[in-house]
Z-matrix of the N, CA and C atoms (Angstrom, degrees):
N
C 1 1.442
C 2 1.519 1 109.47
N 3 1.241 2 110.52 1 134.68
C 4 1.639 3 122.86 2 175.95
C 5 1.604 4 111.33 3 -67.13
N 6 1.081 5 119.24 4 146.74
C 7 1.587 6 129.95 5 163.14
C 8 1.682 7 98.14 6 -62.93
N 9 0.922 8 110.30 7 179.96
C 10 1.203 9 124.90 8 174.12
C 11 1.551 10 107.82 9 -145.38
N 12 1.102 11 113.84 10 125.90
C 13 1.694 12 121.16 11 177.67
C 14 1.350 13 126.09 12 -79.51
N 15 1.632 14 104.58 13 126.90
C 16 1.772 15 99.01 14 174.87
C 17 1.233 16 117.83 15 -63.84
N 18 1.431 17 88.95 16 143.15
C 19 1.427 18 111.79 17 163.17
C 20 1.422 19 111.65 18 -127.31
N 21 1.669 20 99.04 19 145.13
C 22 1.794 21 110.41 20 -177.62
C 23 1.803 22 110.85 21 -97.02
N 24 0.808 23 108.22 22 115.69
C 25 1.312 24 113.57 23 -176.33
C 26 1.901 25 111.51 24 -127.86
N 27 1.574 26 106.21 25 121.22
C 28 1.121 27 104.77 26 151.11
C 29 1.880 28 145.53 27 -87.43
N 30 1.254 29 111.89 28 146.37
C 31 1.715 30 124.69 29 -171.27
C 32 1.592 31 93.19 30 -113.70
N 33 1.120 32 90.32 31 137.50
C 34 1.771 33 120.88 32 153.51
C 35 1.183 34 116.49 33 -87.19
N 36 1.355 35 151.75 34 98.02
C 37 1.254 36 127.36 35 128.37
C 38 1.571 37 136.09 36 -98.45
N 39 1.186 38 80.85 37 166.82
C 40 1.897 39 96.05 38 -165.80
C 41 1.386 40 100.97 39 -141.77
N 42 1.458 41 109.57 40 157.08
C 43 1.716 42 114.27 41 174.70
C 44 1.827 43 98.87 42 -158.35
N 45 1.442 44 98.53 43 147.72
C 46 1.839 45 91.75 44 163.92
C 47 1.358 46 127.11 45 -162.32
N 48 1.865 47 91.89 46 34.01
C 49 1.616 48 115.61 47 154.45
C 50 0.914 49 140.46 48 -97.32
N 51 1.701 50 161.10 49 124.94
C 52 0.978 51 134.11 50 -178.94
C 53 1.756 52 109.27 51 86.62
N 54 1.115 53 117.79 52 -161.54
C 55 1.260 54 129.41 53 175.67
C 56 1.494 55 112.97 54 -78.25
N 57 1.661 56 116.87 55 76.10
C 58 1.314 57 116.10 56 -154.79
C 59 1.901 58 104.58 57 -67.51
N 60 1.076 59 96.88 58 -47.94
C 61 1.391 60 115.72 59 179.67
C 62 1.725 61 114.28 60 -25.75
N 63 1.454 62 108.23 61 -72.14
C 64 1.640 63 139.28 62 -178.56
C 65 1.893 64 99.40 63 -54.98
N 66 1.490 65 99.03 64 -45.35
C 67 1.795 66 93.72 65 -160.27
C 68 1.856 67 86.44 66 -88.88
N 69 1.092 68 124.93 67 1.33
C 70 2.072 69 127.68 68 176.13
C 71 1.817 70 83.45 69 -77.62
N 72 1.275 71 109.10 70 -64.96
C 73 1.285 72 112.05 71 -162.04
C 74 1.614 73 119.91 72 -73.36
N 75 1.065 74 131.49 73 -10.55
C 76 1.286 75 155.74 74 157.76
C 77 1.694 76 108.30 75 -66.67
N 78 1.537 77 118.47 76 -55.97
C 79 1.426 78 108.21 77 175.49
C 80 1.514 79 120.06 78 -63.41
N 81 1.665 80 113.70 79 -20.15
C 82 1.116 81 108.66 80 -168.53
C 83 1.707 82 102.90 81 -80.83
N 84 1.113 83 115.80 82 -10.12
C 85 1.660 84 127.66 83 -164.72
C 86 1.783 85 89.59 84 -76.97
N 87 1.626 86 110.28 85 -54.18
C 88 1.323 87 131.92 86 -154.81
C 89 1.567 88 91.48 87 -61.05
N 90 1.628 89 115.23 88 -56.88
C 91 1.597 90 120.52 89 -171.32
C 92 1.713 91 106.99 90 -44.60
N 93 1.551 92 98.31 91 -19.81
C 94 1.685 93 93.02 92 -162.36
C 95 1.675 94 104.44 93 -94.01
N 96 1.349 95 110.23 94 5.95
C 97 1.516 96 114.23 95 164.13
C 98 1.423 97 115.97 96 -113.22
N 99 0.920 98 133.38 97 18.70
C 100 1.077 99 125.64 98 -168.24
C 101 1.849 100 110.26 99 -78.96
N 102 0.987 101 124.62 100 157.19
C 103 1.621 102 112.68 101 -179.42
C 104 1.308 103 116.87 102 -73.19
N 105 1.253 104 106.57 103 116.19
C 106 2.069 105 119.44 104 176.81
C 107 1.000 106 108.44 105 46.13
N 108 1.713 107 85.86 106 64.76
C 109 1.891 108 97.99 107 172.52
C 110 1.715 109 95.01 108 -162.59
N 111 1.185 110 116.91 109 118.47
C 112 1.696 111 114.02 110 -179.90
C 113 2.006 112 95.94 111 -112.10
N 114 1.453 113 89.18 112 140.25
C 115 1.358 114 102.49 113 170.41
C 116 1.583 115 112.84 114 -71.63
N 117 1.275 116 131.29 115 125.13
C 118 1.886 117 123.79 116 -169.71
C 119 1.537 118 96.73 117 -129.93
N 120 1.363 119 130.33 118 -8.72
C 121 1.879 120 120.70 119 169.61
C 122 1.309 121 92.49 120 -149.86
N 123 1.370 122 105.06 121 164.62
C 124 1.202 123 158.00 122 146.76
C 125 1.154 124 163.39 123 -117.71
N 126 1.336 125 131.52 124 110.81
C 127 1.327 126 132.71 125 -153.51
C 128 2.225 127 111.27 126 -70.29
N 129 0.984 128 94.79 127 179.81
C 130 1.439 129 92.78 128 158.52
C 131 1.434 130 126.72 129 -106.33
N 132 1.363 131 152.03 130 171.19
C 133 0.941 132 102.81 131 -169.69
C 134 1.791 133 99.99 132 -113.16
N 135 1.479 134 107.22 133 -177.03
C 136 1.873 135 118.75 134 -154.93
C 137 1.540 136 89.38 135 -126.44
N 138 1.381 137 112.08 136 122.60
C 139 1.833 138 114.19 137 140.36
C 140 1.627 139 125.74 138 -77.61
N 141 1.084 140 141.74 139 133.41
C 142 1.388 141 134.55 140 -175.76
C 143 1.470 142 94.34 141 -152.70
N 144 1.647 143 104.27 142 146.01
C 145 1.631 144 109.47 143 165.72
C 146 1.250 145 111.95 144 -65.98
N 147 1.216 146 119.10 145 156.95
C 148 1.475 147 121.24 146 -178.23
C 149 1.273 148 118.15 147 -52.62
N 150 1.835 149 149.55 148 156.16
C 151 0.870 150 122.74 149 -138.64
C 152 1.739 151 87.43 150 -152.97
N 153 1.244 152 124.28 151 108.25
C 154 1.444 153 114.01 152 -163.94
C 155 1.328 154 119.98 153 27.38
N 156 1.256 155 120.02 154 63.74
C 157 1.918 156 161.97 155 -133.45
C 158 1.364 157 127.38 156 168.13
N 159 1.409 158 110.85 157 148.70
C 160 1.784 159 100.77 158 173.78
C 161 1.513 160 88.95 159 -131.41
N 162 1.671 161 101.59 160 163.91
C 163 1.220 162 121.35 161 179.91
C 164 1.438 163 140.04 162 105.63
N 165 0.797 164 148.25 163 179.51
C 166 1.612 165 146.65 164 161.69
C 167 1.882 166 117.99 165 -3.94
N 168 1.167 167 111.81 166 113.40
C 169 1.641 168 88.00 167 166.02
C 170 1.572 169 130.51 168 -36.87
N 171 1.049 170 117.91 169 154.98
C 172 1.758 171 122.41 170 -172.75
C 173 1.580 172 107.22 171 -108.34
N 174 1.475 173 96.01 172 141.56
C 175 1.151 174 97.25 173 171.72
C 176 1.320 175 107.61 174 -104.99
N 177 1.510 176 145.01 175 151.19
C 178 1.267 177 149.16 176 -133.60
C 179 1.750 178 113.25 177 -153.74
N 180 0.976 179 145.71 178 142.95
C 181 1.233 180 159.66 179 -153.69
C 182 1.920 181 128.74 180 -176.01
N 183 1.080 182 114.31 181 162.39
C 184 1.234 183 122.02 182 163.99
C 185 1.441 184 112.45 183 -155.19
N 186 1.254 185 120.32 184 156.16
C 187 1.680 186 137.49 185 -133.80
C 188 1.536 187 79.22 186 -142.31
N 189 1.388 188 122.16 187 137.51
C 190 1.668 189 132.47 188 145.98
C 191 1.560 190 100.49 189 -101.78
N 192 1.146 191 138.94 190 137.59
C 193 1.581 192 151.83 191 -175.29
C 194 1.894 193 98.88 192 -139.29
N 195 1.128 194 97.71 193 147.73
C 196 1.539 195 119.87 194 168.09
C 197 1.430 196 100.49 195 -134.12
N 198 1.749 197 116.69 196 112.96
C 199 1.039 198 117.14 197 -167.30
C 200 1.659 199 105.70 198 -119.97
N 201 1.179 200 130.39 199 -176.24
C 202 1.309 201 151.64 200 136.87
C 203 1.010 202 139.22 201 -119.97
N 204 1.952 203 116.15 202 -10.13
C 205 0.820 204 111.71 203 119.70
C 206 1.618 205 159.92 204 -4.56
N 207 1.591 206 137.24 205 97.82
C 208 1.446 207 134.94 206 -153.19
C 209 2.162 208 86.06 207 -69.82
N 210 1.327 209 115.65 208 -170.44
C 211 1.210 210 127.28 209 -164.39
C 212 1.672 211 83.78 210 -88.61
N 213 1.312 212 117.85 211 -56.78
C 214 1.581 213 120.22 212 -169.71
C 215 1.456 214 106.35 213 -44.15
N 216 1.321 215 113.57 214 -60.74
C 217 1.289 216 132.83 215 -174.89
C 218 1.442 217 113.48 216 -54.08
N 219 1.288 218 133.45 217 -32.88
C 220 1.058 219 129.33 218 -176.22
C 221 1.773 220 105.14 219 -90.56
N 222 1.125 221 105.02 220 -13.13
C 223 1.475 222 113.56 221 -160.92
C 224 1.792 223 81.19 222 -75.78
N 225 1.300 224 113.25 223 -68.55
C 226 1.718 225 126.41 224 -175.44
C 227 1.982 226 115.32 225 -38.41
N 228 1.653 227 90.20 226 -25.79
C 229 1.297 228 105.35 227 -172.46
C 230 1.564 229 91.49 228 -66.54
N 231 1.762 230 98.55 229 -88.33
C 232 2.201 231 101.91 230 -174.80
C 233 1.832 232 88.20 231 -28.34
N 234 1.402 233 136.94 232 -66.42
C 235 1.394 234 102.98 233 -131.79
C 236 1.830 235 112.02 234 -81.20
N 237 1.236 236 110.99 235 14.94
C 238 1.395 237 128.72 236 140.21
C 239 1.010 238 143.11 237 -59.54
N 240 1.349 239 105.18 238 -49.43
C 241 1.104 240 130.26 239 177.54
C 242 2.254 241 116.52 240 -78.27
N 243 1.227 242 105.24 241 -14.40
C 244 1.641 243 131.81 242 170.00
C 245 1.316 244 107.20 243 -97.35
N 246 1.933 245 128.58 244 -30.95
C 247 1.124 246 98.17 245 146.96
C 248 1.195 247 135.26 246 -85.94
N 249 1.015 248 130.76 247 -0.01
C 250 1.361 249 132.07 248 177.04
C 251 1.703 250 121.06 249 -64.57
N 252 1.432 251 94.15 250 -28.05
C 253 1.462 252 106.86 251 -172.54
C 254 1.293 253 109.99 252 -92.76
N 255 1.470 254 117.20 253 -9.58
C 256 1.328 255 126.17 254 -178.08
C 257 1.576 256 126.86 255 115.18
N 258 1.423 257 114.17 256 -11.92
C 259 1.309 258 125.53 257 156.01
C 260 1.683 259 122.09 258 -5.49
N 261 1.084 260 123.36 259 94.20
C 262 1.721 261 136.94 260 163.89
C 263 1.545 262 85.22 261 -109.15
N 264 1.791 263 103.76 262 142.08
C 265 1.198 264 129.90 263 166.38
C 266 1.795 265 100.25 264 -120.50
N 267 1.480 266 110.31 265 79.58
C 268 1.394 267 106.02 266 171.97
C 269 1.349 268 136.02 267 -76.50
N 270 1.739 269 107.99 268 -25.28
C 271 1.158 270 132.50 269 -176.86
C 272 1.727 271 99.64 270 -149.41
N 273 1.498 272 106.69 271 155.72
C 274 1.749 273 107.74 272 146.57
C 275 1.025 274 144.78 273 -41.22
N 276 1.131 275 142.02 274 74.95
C 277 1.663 276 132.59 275 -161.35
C 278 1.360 277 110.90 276 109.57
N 279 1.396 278 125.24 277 -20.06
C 280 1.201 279 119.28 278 170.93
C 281 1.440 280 124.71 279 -37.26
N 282 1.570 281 107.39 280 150.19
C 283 1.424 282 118.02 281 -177.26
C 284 2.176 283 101.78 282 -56.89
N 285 1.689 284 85.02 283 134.46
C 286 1.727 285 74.39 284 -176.05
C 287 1.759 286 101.20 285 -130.26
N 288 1.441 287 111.64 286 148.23
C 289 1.903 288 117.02 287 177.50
C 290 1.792 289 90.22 288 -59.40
N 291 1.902 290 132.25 289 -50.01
C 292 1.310 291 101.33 290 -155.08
C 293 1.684 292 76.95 291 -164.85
N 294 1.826 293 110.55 292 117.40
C 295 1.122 294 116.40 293 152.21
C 296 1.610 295 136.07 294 -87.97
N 297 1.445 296 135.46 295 114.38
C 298 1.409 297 119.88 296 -176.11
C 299 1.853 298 114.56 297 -101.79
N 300 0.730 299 118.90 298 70.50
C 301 1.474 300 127.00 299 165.18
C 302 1.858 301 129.88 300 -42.21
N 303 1.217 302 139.54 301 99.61
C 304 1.619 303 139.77 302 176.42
C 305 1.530 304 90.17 303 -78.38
N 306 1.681 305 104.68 304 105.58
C 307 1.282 306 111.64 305 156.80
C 308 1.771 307 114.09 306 -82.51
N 309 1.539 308 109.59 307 -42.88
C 310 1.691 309 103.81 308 178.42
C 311 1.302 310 99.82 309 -128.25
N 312 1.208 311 107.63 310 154.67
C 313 2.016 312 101.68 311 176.37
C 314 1.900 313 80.65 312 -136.98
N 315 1.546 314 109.91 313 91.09
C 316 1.797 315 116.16 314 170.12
C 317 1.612 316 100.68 315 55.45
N 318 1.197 317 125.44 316 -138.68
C 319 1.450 318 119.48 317 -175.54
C 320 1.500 319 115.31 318 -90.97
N 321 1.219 320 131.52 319 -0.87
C 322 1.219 321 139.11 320 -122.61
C 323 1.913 322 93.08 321 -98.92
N 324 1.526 323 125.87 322 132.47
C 325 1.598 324 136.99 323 -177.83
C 326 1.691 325 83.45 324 -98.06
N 327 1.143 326 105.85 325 125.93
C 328 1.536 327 113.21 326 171.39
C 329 1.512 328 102.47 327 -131.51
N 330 1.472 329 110.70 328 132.51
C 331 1.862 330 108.94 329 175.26
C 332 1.442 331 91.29 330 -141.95
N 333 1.519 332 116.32 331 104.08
C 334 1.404 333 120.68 332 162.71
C 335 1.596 334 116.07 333 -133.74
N 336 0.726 335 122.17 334 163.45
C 337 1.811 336 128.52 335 176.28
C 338 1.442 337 94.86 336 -17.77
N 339 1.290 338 101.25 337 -70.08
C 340 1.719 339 130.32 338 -117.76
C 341 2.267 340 79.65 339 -104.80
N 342 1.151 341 113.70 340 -55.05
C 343 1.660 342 94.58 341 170.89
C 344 1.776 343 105.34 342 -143.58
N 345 1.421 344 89.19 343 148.60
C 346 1.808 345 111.31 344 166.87
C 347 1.400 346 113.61 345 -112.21
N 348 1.367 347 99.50 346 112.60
C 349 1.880 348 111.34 347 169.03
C 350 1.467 349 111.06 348 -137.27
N 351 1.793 350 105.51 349 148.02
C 352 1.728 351 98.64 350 -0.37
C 353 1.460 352 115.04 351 -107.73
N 354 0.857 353 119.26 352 149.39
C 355 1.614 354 167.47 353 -154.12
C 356 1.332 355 101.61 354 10.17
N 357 1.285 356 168.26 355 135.48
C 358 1.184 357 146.94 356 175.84
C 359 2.092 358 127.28 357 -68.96
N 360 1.492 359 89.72 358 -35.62
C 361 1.659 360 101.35 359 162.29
C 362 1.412 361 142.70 360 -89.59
N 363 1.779 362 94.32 361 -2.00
C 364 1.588 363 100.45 362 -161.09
C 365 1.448 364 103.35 363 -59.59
N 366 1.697 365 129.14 364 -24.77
C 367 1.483 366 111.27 365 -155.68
C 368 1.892 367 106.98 366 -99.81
N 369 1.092 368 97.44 367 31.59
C 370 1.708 369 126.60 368 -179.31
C 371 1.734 370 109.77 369 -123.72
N 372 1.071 371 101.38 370 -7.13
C 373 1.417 372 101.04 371 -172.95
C 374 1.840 373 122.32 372 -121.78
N 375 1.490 374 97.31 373 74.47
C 376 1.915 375 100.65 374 -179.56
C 377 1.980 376 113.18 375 -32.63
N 378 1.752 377 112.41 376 -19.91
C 379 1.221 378 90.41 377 -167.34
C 380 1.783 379 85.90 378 -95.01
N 381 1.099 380 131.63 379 -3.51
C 382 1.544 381 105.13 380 171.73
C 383 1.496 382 114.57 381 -100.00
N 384 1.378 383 109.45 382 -22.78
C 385 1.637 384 102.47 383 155.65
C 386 1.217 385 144.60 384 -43.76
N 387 1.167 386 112.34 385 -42.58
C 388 1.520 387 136.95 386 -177.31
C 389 1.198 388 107.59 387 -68.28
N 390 1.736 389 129.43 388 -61.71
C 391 1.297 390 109.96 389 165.69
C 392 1.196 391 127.54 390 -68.29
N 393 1.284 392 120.50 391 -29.66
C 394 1.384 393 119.81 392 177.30
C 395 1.447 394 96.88 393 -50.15
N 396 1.086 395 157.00 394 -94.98
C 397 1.065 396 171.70 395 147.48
C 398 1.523 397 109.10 396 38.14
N 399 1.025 398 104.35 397 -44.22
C 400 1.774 399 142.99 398 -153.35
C 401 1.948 400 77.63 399 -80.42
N 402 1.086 401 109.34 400 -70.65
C 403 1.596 402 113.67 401 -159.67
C 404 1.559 403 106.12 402 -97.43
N 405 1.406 404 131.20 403 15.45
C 406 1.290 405 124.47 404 -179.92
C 407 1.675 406 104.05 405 -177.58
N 408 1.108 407 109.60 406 66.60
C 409 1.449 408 105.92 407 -171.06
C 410 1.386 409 123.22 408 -67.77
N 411 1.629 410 121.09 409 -16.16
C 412 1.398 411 145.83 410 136.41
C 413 1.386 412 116.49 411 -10.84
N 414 1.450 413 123.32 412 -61.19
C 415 1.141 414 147.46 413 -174.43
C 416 1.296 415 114.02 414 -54.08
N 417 1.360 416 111.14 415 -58.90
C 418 1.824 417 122.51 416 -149.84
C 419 1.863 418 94.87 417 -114.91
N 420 1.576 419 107.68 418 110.74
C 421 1.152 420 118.56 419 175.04
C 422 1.413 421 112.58 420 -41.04
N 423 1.541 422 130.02 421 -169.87
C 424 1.582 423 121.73 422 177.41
C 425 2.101 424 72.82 423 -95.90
N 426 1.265 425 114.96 424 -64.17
C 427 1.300 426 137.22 425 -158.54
C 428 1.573 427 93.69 426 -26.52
N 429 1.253 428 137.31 427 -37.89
C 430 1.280 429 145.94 428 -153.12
C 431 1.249 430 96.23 429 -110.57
N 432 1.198 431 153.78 430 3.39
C 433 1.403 432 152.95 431 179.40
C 434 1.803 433 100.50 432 -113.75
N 435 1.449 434 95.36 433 -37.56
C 436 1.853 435 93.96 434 -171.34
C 437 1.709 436 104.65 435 -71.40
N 438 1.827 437 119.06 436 -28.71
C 439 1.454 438 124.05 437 -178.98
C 440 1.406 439 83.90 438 -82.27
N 441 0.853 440 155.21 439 149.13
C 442 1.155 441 163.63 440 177.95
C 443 1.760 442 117.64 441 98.62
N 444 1.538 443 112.33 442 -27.33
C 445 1.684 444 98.21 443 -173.92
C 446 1.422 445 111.80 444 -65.18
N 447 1.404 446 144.95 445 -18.05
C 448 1.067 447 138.75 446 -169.74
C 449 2.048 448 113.14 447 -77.80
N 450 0.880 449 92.61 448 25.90
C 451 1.846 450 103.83 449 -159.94
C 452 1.848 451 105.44 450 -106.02
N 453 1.408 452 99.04 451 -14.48
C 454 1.721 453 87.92 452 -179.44
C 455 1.189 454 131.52 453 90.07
N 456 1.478 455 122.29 454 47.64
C 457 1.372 456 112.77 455 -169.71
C 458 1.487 457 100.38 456 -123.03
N 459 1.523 458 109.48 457 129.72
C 460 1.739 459 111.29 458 177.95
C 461 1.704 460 99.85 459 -104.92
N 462 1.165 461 100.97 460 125.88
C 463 1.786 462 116.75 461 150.05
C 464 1.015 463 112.42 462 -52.97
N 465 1.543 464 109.04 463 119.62
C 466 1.549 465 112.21 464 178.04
C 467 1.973 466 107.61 465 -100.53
N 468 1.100 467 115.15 466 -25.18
C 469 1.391 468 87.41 467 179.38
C 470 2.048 469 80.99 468 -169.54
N 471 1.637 470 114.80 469 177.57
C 472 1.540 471 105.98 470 172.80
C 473 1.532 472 108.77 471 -78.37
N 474 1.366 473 110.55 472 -163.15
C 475 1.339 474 122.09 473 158.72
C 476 1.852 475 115.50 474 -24.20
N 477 1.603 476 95.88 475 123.13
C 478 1.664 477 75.06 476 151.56
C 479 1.312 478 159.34 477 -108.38
């Protein structure tokens, strides 16, 4: 049997049901079990109004992972990990307990049904910039942070 090679891949999550805050900080616990995959950053976490979404303000995050995990596989992983927390997908955009999003999986352009990386909206979105930023500042141009500052995102506290 072959090894399988890490790959670093960043996650978004967000939530803005319930105790969004506790179940943000709870997924990041969850990312750090996941099978042959260790959690290595962390964002701080972000409030933002909902964002082509209804409901509760969101609380917002980004995850650094070193996986071995394939892109599919990890994808199946978060959406385990969203039910666990209570995740119903009733509608699009609906208010959700815990979103997990693969914005990059290493360098890799992925376009399948089931996932697009990386991410297709992230560089429209100040609340996934900001943490991203937070845990990979490499990543996120300045140019792509300045189209985006007008969007509303408060820092809630540093690293945790």
């Amino acid at each position: 049997m072959t090894a399988r090679t890490e790959v670093v891949a960043y996650i978004a999550l967000g939530a803005n049901l319930g105790d969004a805050r506790a179940t943000v900080q709870q997924a990041f616990e969850s990312l750090a079990t996941l099978p042959s995959t260790r959690l290595t950053a962390r964002s701080a976490l972000y409030r933002t109004a909902p964002w082509e979404a209804s409901g509760p303000d969101f609380i917002n995050a980004v995850a650094e992972v070193r996986t071995q995990l394939t892109a599919p596989e990890l994808l199946l992983a978060l959406q385990g990990v969203e039910r666990a927390a209570g995740r119903v997908r009733s509608y699009r955009n609906a208010p959700r307990t815990l979103d997990l999003d693969v914005l990059l999986y290493g360098d890799a352009c992925i376009a399948s049904p089931a996932l697009t990386v990386p991410h297709p909206r992230m560089w429209e979105r100040a609340f996934v910039l900001q943490p991203l930023a937070d845990v990979a500042p490499q990543r996120v141009p300045a140019p792509a942070l300045v189209a985006v500052a007008g969007q509303g995102v408060e820092r809630l506290g540093a690293e945790l």
